[in-house]
C-alpha positions in Angstrom: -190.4 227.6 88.8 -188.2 224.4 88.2 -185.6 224.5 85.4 -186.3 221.5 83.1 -183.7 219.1 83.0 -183.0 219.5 79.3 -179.9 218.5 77.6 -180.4 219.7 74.4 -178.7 223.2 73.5 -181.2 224.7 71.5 -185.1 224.4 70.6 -187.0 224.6 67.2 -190.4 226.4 68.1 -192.8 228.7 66.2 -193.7 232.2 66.5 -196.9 233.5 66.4 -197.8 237.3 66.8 -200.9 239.5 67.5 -199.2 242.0 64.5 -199.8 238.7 61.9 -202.0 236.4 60.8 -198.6 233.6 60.1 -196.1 231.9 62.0 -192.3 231.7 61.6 -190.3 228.4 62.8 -186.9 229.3 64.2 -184.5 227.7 66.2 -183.4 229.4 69.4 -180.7 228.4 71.9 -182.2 227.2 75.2 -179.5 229.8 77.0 -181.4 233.2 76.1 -182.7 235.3 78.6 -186.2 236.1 78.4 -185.1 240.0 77.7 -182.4 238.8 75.0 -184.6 236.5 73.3 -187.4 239.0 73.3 -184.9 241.3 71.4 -184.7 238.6 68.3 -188.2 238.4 68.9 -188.6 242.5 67.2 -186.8 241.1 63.8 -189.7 238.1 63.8 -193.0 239.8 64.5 -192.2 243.6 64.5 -193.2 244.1 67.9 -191.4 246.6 70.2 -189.2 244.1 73.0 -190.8 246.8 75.7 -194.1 246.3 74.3 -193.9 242.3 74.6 -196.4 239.7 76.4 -194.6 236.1 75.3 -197.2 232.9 75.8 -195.9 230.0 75.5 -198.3 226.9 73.8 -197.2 223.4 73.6 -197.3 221.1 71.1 -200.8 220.3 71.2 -201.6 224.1 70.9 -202.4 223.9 74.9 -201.4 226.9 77.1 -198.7 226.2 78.7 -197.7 229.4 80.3 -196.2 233.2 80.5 -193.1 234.1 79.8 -192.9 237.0 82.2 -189.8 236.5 84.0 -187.0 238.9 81.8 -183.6 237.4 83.9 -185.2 233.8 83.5 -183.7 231.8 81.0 -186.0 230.4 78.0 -184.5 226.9 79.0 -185.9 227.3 82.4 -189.4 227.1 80.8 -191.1 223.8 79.5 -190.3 225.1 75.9 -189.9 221.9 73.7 -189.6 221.5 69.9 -192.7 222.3 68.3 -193.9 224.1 70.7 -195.6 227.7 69.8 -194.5 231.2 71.6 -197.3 233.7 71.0 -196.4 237.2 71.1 -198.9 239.6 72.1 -198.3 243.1 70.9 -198.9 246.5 73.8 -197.7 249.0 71.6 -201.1 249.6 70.3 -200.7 248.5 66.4 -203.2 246.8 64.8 -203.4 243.5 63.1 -201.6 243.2 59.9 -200.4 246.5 59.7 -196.9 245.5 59.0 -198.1 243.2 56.0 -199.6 245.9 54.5 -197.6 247.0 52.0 -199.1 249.5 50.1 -198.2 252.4 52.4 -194.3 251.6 52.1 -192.7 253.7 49.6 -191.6 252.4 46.2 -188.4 252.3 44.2 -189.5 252.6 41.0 -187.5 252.2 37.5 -189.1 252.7 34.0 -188.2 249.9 31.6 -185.9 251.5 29.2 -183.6 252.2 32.2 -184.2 248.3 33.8 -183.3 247.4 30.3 -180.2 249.0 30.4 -178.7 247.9 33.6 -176.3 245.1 33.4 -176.6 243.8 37.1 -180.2 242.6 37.0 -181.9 239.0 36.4 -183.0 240.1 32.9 -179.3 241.0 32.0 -178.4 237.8 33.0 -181.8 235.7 31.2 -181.0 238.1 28.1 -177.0 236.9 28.3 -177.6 233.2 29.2 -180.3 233.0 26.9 -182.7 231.3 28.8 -186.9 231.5 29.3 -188.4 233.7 26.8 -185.3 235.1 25.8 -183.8 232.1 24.6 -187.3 232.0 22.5 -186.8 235.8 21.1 -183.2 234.5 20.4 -184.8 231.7 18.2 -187.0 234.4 16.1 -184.6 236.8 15.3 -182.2 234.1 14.0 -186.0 232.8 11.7 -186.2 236.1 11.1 -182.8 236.6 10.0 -182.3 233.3 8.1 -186.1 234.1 6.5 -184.4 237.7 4.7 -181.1 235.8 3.5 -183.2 233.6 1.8 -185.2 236.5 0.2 -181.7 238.3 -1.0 -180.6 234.8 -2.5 -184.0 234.2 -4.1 -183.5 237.4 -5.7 -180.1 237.3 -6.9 -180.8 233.6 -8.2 -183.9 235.2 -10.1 -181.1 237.2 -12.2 -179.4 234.1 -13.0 -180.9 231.7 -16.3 -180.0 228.4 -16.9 -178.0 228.1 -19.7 -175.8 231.6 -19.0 -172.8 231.6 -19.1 -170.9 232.6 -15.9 -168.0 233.4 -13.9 -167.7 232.4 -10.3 -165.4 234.7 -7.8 -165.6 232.9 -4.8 -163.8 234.3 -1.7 -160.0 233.1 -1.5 -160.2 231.0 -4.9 -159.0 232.2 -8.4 -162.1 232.9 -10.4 -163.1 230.2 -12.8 -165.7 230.1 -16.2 -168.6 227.7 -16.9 -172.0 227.5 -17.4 -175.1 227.6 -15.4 -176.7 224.5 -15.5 -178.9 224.4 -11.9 -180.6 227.4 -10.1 -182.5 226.8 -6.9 -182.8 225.0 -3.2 -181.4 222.0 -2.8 -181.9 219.1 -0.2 -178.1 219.1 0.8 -177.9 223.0 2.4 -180.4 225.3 2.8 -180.7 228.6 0.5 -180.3 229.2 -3.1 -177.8 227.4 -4.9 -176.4 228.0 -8.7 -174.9 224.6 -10.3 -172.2 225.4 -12.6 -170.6 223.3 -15.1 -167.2 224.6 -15.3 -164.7 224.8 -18.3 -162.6 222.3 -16.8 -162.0 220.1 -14.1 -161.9 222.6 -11.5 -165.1 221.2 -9.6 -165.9 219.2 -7.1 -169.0 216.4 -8.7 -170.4 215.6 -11.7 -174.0 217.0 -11.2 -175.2 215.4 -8.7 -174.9 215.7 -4.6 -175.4 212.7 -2.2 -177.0 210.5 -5.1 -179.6 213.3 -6.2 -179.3 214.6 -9.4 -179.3 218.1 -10.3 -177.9 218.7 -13.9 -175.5 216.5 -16.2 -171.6 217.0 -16.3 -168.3 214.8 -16.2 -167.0 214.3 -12.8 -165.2 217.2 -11.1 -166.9 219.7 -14.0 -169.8 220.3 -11.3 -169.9 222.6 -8.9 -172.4 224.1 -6.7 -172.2 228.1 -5.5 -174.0 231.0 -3.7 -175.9 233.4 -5.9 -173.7 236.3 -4.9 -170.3 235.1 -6.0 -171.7 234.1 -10.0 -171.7 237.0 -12.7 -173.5 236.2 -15.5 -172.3 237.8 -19.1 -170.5 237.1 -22.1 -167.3 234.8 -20.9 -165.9 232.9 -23.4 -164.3 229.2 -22.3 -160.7 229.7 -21.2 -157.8 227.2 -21.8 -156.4 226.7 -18.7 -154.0 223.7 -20.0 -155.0 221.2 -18.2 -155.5 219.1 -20.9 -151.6 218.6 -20.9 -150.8 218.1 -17.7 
């Protein structure tokens, strides 16, 4: 047989096998012995190399010829890209028997220990919060927005309009006024208790982004959370500001 007079260094053909009912398209360098290539041929179709018979088809599926020659080179064959290599299977296994999968023995892992590995896609979907996780993420913060609003819905149901208060607000000296607003409000979400302080010590005069909640003088209003107001008998302080 006459070695082709091809230039090109390797050859993108498809694989067919007597083991499978698919092919596989891999590139192949023209330089490979018969013998060698049938070798990379056992990682493709799970055939024994011993237990080989290579035809070769061209590219219009015609047979071309047998590759039977072990110390000839696959270049010295008209093998051309596109071209299909069938490999025919002695070793006496039967069709498909390397695609079925349910003889192959299982790792298996329950879910409470999947859950607890750090190294696996769910980790990482769980972390990044993305897919449905990103969506679980989303309920628990509805879910745990949902029971503030119930705690501040029942605090505020202790609180009248009308009491008089104190408000002991993290940080700040506490300050005395009277409770003039309870409920939600369309600048924050939640509860709110509007209190009219004693003095100036607020920050508006009833009134928040030109709603209007209760009636005061400007910087007697003041707006607070349920859980930092104490209702009870506070009588008005003099805190000298009216001589400053």
């Amino acid at each position: 047989m006459e070695v082709a007079g091809i230039s090109a260094p390797t050859v993108t053909i498809f694989i067919s096998s007597s083991l499978n009912s698919f092919r596989s398209e891999k590139r192949y360098s023209r330089s490979l012995t018969i013998a060698e290539f049938k070798c990379k041929l056992e990682l493709v179709v799970g055939s024994p190399a011993s237990c080989m018979e290579l035809e070769l088809y061209g590219v219009d599926d015609k047979f071309y010829s047998k590759l039977d020659q072990e110390d000839a080179l696959l270049g010295s064959y008209p093998v051309d890209d596109g071209c299909r290599i069938h490999v025919i299977d002695h070793s006496g296994a039967r069709l498909g028997e390397y695609e079925d999968v349910s003889k192959v023995e299982k790792f298996e892992l329950s879910q409470e220990a999947y859950d607890q590995r750090q190294d696996t896609v769910r980790s990482f979907l769980k972390r990044s919060k993305v897919g449905r996780y990103s969506e679980e993420e989303r309920a628990q913060q509805e879910a745990e927005t949902n029971q503030r609003l119930e705690e501040e819905k029942a605090q505020a149901s202790t609180i009248s309009v009308g009491s008089r208060c104190e408000v002991r607000a993290p940080g700040q000296a506490s300050r005395r006024g009277t409770v003039m607003y309870v409920g939600l409000t369309d600048f924050k979400p939640g509860y709110w208790i509007g209190v009219r302080y004693d003095e100036p010590l607020g920050k508006n005069d009833g009134s928040v982004n030109g709603k209007r909640y209760f009636e005061c003088q400007p910087k007697y209003g003041a707006f607070v959370k349920p859980s930092v107001v104490t209702v009870g008998d506070f009588p008005e302080e003099d805190y000298g500001l009216d001589e400053m």
